[in-house]
Biopython code that builds the backbone (N, CA, C, O; Angstrom):
import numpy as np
from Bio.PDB.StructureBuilder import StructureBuilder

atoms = [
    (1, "UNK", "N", (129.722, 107.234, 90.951)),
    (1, "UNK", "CA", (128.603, 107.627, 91.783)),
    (1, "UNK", "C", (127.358, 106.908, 91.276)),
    (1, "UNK", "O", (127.006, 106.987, 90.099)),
    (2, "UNK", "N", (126.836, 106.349, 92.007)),
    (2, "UNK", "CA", (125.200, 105.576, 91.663)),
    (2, "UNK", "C", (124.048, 106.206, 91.687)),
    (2, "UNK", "O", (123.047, 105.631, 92.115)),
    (3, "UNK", "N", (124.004, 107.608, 91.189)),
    (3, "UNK", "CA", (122.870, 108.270, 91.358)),
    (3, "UNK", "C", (122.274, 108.816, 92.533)),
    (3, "UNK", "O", (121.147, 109.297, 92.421)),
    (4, "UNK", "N", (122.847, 108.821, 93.651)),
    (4, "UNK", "CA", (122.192, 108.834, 94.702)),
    (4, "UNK", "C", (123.630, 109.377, 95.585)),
    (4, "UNK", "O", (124.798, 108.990, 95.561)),
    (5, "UNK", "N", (122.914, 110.461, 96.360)),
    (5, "UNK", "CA", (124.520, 111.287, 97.118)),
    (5, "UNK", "C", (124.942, 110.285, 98.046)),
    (5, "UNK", "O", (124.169, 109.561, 98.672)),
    (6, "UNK", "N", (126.651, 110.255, 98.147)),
    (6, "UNK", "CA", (126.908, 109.279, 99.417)),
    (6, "UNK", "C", (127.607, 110.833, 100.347)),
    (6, "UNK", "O", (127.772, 111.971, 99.908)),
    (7, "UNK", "N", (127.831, 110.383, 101.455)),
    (7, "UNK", "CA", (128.237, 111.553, 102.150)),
    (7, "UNK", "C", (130.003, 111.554, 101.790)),
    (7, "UNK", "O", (130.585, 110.514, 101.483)),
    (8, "UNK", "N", (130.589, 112.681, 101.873)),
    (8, "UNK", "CA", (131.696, 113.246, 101.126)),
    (8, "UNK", "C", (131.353, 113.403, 99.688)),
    (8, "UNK", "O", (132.495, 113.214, 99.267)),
    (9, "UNK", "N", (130.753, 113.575, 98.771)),
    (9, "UNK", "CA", (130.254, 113.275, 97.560)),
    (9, "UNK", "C", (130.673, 115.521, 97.528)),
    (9, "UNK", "O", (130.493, 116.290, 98.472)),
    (10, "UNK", "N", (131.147, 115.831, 96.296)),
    (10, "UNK", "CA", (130.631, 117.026, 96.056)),
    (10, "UNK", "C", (130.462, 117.126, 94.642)),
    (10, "UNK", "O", (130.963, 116.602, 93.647)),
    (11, "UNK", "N", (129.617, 117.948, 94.882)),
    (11, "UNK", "CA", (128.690, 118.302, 93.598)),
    (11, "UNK", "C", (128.871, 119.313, 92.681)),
    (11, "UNK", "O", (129.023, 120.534, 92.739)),
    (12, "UNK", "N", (128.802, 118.312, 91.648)),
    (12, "UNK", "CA", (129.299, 119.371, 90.143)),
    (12, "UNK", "C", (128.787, 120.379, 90.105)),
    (12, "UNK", "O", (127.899, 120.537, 90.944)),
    (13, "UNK", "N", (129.029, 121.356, 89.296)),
    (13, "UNK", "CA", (129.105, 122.497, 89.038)),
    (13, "UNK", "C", (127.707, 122.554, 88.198)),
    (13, "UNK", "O", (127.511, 121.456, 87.676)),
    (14, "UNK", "N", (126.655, 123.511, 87.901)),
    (14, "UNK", "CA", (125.394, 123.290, 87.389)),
    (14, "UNK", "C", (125.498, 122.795, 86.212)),
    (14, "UNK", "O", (124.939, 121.785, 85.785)),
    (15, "UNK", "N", (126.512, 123.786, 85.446)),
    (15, "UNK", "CA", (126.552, 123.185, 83.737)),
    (15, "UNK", "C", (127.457, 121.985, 83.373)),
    (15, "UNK", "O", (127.438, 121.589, 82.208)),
    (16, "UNK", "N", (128.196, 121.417, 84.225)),
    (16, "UNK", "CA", (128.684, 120.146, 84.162)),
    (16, "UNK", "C", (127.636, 118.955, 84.570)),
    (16, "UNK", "O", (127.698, 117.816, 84.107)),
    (17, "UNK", "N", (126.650, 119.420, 85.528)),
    (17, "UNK", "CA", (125.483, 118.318, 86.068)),
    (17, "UNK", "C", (124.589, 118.683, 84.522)),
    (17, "UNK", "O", (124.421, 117.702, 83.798)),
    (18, "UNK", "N", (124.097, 119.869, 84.078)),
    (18, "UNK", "CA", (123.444, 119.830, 82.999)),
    (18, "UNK", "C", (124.232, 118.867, 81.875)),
    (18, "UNK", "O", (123.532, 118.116, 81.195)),
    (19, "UNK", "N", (125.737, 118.884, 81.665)),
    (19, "UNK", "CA", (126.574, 118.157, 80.702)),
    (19, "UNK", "C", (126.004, 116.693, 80.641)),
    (19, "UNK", "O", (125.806, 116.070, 79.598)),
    (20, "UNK", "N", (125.755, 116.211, 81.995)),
    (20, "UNK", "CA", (125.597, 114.704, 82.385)),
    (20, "UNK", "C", (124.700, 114.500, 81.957)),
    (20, "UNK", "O", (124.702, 113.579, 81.140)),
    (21, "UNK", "N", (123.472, 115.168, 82.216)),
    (21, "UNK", "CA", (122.410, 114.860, 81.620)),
    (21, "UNK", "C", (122.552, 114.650, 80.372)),
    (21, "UNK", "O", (122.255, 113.525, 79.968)),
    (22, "UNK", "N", (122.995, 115.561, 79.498)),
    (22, "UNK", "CA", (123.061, 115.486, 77.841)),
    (22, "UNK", "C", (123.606, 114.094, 77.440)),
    (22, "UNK", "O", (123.112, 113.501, 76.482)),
    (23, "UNK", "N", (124.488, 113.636, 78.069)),
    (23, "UNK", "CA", (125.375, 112.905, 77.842)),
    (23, "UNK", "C", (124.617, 111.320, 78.138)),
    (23, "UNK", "O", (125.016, 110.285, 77.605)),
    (24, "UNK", "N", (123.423, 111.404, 79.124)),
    (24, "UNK", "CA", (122.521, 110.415, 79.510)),
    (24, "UNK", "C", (121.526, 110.385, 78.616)),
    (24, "UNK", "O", (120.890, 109.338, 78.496)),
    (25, "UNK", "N", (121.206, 111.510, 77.829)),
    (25, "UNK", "CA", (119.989, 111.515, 77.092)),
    (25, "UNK", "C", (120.418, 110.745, 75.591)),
    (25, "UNK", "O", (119.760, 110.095, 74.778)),
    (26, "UNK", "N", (121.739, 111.130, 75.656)),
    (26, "UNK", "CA", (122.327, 110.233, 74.386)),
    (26, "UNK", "C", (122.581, 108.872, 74.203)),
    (26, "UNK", "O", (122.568, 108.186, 73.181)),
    (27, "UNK", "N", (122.885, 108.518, 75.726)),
    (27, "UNK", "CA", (123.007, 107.558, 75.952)),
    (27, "UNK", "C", (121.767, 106.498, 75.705)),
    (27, "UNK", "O", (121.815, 105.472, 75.027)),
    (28, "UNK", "N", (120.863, 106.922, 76.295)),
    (28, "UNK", "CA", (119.229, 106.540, 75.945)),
    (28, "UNK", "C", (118.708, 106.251, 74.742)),
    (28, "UNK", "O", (118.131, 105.269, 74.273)),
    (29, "UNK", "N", (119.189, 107.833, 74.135)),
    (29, "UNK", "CA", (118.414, 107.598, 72.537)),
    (29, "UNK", "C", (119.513, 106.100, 71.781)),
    (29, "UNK", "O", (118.961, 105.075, 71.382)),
    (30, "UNK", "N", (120.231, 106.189, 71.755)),
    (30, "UNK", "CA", (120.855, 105.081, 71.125)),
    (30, "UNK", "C", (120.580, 103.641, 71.469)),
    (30, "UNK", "O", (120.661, 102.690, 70.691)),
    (31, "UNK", "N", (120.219, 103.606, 72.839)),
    (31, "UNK", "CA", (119.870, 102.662, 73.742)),
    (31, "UNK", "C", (118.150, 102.130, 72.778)),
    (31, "UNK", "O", (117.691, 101.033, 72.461)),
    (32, "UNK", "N", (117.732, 103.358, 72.626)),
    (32, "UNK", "CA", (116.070, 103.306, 71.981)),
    (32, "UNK", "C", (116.090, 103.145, 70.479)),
    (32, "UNK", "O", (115.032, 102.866, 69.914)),
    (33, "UNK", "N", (117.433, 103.328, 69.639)),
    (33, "UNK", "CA", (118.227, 103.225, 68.056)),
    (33, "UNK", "C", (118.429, 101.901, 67.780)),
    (33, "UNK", "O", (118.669, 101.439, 66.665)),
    (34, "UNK", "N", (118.276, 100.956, 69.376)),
    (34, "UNK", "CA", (119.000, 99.305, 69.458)),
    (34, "UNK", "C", (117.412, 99.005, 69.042)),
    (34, "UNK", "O", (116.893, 98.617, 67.996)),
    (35, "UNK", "N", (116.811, 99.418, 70.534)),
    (35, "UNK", "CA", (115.384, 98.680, 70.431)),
    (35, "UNK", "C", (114.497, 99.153, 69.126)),
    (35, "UNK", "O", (113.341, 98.739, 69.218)),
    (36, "UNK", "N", (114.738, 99.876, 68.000)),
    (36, "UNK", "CA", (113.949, 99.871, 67.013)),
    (36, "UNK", "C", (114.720, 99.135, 66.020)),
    (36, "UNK", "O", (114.336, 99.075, 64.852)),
    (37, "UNK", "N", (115.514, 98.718, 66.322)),
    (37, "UNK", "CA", (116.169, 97.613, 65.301)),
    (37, "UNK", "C", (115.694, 96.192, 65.617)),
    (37, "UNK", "O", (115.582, 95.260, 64.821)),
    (38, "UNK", "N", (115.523, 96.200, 66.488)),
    (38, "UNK", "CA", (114.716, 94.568, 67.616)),
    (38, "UNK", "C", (113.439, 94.937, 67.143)),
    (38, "UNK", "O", (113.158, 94.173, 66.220)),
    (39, "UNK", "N", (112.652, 95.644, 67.318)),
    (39, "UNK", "CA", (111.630, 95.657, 66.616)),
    (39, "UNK", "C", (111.234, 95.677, 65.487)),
    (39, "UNK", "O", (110.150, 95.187, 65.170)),
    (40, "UNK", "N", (111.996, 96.217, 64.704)),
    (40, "UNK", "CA", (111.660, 96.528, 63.209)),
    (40, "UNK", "C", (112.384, 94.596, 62.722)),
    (40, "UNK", "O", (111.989, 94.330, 61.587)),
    (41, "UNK", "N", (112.804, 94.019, 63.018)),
    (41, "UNK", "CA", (113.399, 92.191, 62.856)),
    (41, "UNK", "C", (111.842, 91.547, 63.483)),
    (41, "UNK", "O", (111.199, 90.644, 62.948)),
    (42, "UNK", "N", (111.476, 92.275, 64.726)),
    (42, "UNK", "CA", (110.286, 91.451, 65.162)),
    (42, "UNK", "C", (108.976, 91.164, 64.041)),
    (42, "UNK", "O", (108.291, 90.218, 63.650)),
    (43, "UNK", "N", (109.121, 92.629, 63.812)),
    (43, "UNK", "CA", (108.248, 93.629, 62.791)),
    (43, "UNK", "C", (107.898, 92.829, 61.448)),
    (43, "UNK", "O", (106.830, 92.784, 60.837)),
    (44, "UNK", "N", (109.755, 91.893, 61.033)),
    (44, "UNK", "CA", (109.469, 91.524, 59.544)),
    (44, "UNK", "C", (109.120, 89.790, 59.871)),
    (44, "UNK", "O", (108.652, 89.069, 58.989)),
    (45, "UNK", "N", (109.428, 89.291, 61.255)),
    (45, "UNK", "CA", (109.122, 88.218, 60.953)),
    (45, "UNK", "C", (107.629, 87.737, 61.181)),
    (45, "UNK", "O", (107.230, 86.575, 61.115)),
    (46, "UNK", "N", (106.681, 89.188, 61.543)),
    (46, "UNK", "CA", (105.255, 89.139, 61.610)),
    (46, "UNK", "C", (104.565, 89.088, 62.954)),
    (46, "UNK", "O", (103.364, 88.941, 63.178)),
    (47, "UNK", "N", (105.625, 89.249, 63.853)),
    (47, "UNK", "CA", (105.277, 89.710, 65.569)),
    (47, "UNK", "C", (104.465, 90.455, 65.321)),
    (47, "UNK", "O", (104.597, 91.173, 64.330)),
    (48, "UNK", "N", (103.196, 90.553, 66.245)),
    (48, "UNK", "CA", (101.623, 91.374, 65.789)),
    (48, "UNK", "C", (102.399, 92.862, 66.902)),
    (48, "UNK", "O", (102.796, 92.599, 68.037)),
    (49, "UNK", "N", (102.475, 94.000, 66.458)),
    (49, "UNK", "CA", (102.304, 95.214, 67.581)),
    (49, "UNK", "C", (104.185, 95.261, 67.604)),
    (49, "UNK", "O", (104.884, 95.416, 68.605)),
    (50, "UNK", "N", (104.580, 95.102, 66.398)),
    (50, "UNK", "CA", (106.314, 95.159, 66.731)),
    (50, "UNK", "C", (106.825, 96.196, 65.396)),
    (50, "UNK", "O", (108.015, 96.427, 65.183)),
    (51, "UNK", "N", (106.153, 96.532, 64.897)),
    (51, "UNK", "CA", (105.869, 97.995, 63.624)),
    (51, "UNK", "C", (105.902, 99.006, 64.340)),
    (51, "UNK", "O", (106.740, 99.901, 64.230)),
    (52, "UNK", "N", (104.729, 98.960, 65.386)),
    (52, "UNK", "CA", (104.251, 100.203, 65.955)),
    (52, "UNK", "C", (105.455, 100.230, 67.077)),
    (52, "UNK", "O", (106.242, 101.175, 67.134)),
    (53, "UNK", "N", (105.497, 99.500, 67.650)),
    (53, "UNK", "CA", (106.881, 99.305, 69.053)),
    (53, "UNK", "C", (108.053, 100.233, 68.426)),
    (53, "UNK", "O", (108.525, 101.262, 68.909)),
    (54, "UNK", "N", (108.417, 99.531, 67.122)),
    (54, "UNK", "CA", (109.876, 100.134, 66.457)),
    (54, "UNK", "C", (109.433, 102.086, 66.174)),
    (54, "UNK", "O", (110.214, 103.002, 66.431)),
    (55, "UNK", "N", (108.292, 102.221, 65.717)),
    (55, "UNK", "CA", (107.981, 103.454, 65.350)),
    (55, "UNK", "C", (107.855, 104.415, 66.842)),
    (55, "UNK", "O", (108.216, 105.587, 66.939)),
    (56, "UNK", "N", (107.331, 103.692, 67.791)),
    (56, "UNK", "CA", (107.346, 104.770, 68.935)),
    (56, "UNK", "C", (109.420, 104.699, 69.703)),
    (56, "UNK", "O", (110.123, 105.547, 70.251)),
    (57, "UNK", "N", (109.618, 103.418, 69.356)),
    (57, "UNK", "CA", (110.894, 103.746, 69.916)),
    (57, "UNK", "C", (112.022, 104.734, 69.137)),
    (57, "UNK", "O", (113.035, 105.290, 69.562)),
    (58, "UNK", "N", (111.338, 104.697, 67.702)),
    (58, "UNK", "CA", (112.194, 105.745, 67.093)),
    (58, "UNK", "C", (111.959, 107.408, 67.417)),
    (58, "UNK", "O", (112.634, 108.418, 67.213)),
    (59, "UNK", "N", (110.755, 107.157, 67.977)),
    (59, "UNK", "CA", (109.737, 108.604, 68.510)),
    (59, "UNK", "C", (110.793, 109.070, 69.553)),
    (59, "UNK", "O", (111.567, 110.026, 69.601)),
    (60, "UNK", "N", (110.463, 107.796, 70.539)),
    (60, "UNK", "CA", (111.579, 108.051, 71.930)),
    (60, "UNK", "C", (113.356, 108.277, 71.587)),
    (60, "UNK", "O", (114.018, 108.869, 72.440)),
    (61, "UNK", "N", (113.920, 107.862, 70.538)),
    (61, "UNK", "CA", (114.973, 108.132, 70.613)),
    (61, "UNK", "C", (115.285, 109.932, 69.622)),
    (61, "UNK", "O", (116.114, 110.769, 69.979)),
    (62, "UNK", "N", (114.519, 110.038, 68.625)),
    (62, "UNK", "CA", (114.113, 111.108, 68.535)),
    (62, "UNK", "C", (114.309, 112.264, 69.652)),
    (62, "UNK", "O", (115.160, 113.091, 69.980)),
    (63, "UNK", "N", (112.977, 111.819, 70.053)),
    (63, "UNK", "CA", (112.976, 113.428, 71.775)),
    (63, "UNK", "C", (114.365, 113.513, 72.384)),
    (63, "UNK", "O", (115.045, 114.447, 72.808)),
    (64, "UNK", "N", (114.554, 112.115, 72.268)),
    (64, "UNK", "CA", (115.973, 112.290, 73.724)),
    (64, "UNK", "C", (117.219, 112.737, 73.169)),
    (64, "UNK", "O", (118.186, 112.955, 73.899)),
    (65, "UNK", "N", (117.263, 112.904, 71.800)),
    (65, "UNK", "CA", (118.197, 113.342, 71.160)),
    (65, "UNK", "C", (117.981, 114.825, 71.050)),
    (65, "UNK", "O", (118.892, 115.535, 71.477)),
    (66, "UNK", "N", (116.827, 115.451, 70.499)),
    (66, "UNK", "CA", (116.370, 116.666, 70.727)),
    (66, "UNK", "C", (116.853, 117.452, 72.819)),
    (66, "UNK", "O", (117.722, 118.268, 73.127)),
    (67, "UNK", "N", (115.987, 116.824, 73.594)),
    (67, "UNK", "CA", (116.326, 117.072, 74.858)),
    (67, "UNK", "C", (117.806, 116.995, 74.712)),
    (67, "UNK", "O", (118.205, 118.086, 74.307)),
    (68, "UNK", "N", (118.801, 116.133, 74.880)),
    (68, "UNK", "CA", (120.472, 115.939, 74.975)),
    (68, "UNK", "C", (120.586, 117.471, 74.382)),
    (68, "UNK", "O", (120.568, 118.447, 75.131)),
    (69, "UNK", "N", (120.659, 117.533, 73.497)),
    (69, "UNK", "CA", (120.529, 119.330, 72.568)),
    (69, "UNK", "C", (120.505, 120.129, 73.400)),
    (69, "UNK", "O", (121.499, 120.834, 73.569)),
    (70, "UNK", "N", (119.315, 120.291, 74.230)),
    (70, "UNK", "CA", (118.866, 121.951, 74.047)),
    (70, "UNK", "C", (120.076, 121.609, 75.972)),
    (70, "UNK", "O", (121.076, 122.222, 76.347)),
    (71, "UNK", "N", (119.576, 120.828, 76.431)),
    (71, "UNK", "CA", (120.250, 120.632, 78.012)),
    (71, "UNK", "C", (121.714, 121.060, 77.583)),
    (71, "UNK", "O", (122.218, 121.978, 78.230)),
    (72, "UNK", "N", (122.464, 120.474, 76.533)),
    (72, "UNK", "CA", (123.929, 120.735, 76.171)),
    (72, "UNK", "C", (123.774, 122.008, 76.110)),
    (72, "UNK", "O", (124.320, 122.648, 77.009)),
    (73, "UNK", "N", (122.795, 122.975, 74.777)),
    (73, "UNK", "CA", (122.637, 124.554, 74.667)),
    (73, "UNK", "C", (123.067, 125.126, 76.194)),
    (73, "UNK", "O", (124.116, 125.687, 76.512)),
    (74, "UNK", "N", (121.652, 124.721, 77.209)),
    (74, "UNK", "CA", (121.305, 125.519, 78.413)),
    (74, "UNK", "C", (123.123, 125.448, 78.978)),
    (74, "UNK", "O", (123.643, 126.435, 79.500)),
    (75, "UNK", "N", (123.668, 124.513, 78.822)),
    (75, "UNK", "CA", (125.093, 123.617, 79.578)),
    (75, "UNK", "C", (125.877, 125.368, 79.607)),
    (75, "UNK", "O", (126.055, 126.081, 80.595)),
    (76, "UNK", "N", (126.242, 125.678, 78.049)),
    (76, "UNK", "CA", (127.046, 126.301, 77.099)),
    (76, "UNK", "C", (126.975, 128.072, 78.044)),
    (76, "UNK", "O", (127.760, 128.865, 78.563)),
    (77, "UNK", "N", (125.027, 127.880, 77.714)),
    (77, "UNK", "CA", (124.357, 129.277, 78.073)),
    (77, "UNK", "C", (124.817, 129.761, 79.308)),
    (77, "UNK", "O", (125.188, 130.900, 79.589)),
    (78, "UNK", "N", (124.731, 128.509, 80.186)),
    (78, "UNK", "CA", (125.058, 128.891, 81.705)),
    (78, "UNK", "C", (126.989, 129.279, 81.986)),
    (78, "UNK", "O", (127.376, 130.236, 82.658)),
    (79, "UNK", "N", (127.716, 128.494, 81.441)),
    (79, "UNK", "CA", (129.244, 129.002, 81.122)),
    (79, "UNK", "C", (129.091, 130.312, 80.420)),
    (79, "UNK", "O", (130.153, 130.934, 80.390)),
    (80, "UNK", "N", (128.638, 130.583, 80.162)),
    (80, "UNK", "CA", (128.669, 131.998, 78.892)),
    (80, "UNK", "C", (128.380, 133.013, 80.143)),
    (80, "UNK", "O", (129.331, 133.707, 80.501)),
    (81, "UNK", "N", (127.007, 133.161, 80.902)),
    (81, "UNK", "CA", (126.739, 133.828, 81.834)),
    (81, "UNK", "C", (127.649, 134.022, 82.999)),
    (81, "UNK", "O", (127.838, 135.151, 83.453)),
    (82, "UNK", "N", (128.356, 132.707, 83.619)),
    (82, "UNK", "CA", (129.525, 133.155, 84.570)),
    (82, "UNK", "C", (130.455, 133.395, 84.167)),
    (82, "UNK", "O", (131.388, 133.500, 84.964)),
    (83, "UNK", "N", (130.737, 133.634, 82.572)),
    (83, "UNK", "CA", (131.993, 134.100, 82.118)),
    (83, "UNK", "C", (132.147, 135.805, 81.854)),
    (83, "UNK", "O", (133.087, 136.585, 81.703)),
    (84, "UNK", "N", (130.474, 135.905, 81.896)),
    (84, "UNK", "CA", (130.558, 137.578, 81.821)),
    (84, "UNK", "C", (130.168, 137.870, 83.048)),
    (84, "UNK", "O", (129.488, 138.896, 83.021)),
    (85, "UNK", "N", (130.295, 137.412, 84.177)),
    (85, "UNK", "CA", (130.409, 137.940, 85.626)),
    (85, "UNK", "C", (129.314, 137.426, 86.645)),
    (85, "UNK", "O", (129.345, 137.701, 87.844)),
    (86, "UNK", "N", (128.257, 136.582, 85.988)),
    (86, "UNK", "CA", (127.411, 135.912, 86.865)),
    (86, "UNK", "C", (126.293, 136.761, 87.451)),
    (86, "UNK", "O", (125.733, 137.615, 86.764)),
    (87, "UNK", "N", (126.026, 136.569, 88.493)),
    (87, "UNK", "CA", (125.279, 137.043, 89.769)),
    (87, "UNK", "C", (125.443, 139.221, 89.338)),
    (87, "UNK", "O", (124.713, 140.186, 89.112)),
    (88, "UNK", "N", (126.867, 138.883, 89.468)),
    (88, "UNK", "CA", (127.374, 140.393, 89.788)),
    (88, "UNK", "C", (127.058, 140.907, 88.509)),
    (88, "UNK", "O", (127.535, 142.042, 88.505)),
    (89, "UNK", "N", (126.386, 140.638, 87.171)),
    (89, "UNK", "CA", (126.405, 141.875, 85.712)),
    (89, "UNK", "C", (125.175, 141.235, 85.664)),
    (89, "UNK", "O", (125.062, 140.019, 85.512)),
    (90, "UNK", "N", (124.410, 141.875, 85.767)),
    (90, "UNK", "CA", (122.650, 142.350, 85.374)),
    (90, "UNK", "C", (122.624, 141.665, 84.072)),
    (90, "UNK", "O", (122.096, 140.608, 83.727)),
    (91, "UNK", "N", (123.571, 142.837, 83.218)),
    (91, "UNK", "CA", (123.006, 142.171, 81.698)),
    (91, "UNK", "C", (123.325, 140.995, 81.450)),
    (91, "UNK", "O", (122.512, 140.368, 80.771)),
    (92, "UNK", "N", (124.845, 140.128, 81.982)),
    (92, "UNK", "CA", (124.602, 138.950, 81.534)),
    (92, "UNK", "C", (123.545, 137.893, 81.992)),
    (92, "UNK", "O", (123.283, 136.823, 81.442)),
    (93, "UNK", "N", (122.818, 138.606, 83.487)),
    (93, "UNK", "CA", (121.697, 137.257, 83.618)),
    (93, "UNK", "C", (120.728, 137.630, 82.734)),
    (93, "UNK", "O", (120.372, 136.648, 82.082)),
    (94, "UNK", "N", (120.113, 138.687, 82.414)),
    (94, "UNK", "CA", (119.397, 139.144, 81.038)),
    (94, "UNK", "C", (119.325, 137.971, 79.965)),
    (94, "UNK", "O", (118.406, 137.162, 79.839)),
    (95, "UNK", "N", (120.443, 138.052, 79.254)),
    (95, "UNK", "CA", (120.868, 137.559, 78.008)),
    (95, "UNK", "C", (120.782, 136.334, 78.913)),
    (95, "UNK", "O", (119.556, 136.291, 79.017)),
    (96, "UNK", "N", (121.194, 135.379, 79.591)),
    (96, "UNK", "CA", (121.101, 134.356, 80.197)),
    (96, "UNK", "C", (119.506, 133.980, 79.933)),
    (96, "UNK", "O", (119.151, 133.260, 79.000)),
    (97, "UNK", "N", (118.365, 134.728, 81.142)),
    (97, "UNK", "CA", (117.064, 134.612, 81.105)),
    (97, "UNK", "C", (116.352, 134.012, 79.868)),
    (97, "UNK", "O", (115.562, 133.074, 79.757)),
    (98, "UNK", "N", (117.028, 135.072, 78.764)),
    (98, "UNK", "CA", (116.103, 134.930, 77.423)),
    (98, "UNK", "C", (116.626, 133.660, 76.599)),
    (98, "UNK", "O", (115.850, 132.921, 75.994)),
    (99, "UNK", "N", (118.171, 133.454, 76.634)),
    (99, "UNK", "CA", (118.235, 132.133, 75.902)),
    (99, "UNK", "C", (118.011, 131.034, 76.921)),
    (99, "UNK", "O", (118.549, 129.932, 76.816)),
    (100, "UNK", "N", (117.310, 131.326, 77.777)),
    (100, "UNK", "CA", (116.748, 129.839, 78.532)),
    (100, "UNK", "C", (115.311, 129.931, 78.166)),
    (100, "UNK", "O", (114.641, 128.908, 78.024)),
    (101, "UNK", "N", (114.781, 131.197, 77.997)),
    (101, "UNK", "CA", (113.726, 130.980, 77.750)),
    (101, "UNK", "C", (113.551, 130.505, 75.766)),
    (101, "UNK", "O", (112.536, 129.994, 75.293)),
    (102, "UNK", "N", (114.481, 130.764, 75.172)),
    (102, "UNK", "CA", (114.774, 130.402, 73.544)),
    (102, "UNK", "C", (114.803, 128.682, 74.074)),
    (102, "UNK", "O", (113.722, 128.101, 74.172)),
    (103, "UNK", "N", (115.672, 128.188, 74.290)),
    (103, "UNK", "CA", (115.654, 127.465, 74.636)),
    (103, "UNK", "C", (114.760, 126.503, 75.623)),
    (103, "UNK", "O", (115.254, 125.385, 75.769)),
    (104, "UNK", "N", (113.674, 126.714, 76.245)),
    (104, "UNK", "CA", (112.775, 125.860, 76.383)),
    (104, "UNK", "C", (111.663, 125.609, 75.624)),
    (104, "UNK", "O", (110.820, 124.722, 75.761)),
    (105, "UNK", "N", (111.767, 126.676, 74.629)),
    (105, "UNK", "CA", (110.831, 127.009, 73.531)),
    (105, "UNK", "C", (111.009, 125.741, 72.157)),
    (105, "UNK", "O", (110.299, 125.355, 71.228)),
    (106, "UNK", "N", (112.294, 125.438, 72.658)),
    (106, "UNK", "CA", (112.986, 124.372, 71.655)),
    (106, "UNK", "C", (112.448, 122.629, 72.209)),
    (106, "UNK", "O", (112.523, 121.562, 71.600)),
    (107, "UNK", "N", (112.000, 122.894, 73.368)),
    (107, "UNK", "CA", (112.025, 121.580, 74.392)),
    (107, "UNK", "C", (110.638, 120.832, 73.656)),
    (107, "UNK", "O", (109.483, 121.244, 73.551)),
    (108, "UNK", "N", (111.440, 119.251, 73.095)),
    (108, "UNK", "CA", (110.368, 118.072, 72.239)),
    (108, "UNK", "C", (109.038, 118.332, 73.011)),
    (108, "UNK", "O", (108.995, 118.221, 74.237)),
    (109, "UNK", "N", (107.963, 118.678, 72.269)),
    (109, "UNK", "CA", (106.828, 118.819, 72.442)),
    (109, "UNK", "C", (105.892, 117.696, 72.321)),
    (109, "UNK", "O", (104.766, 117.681, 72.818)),
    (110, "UNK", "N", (106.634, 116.392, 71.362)),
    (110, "UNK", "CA", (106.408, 114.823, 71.253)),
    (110, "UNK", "C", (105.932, 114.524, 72.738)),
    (110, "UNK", "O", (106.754, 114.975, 73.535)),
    (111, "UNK", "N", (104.819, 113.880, 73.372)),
    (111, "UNK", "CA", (104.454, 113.405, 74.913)),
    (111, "UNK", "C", (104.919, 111.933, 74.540)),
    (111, "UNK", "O", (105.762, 111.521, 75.338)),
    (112, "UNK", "N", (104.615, 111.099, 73.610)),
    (112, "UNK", "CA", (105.069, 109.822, 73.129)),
    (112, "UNK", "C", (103.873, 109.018, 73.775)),
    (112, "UNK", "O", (104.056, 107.801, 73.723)),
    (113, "UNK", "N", (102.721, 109.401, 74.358)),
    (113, "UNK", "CA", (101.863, 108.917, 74.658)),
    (113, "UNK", "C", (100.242, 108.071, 74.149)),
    (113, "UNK", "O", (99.321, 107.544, 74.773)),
    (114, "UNK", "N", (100.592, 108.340, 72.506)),
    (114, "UNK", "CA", (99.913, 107.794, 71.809)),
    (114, "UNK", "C", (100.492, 106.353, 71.203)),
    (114, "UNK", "O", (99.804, 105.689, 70.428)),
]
sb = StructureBuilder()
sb.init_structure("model")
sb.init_model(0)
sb.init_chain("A")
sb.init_seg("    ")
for serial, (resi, resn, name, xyz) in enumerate(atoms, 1):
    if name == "N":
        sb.init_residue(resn, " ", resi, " ")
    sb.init_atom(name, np.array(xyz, "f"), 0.0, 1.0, " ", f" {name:<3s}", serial, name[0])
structure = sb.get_structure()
């Protein structure tokens, strides 16, 4: 699938679409683990602004490793909730509610904008 619905397409299940994500965010940070190695080589052969490049890309692969985390957590949280009955048991959306709310509490607070 290319990101984008084609018609007949059906759609994963929430905590399997949350899975993907995790699984993209990892994908990224490692992707951002390459580019601070390209930078930090730029860095030693005296490229002006390739220190700071390697240090924010380690920033960025950082968060996205943090995010991959808590999205996998929420993944887990949300199976846990339709396993104790979903919609239909009060208390498990309860306990659901609060570890989403634990869990956004966890969400990289890094903007990466400096």
């Amino acid at each position: 699938m290319s990101g984008v619905s084609q018609p007949g397409d059906v759609a994963l299940p929430y905590a399997d679409q949350l899975r993907q994500q995790s699984a993209t965010c990892r994908l990224l940070a490692e992707k951002q683990r390459e580019n601070t190695a390209v930078f930090e080589g730029f860095a030693e052969r005296g490229l002006p602004g390739s220190a700071e490049m390697a240090e924010r890309s380690e920033r960025s692969a950082r968060f996205l490793v943090q995010l991959a985390s808590v999205i996998a957590e929420q993944a887990l949280a949300h199976d846990e909730y339709l396993a104790a009955g979903g919609p239909e048991n009060s208390r498990a959306y309860v306990e659901y509610e609060a570890t989403t709310r634990r869990l956004r509490a966890l969400l990289p607070t890094d903007t990466l904008t400096d």
